[in-house]
N, C-alpha and C positions, 0 to 999 in steps of 0.2 A: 504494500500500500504506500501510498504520499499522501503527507499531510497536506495543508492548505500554505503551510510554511515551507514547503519542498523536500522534508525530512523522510527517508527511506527508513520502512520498517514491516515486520512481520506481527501477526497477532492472532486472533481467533478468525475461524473461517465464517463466522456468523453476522459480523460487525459491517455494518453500512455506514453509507455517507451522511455525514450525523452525528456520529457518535464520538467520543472525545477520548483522546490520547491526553493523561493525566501524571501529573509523577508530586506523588503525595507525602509532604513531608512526613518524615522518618519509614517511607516504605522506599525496601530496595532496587525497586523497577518499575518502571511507567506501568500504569494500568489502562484500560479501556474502561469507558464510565457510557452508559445509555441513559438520555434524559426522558423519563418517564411522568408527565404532570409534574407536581411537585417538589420529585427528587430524582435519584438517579440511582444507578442501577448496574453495579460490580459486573461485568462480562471475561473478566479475566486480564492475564500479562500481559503486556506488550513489548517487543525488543524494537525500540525506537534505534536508530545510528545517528550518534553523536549527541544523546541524550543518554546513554546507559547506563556509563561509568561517572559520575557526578558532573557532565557536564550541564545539567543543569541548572546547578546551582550558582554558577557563573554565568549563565544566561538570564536568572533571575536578578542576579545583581546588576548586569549590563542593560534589563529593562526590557531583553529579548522576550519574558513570560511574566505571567500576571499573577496574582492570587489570587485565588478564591475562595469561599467560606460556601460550602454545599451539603445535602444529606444525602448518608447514601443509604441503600436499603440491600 
């Protein structure tokens, strides 16, 4: 799959266009998040490249990603 940011990655066979590549503070690996009404909705791992290995965290700090405050179910 590619993100909407051009980022190359694998994940579950089930996930559509829609759904959210997520990397959750203190969780080891990007997740896949399905927004469901209200909240949203654990679909499994995802191996983002150049997101894996903490490179996100540097991208949060550079302003490249955002926070969010969401429920998951």
């Amino acid at each position: 799959m590619v993100t909407r940011k051009g980022y190359l990655g694998l994940g579950v066979n089930f996930c559509v266009k829609g759904d959210l590549v997520c990397v959750l503070f203190g969780c080891s690996t990007p997740v896949w998040l399905r927004r469901v009404e209200d909240h949203y909705v654990f679909l499994g791992e995802a191996n983002l490249y150049s997101v894996m290995d903490g490179e996100a965290v540097g991208g949060f700090e550079k302003g490249e990603f955002g926070e969010e405050s969401f429920w998951i179910w």
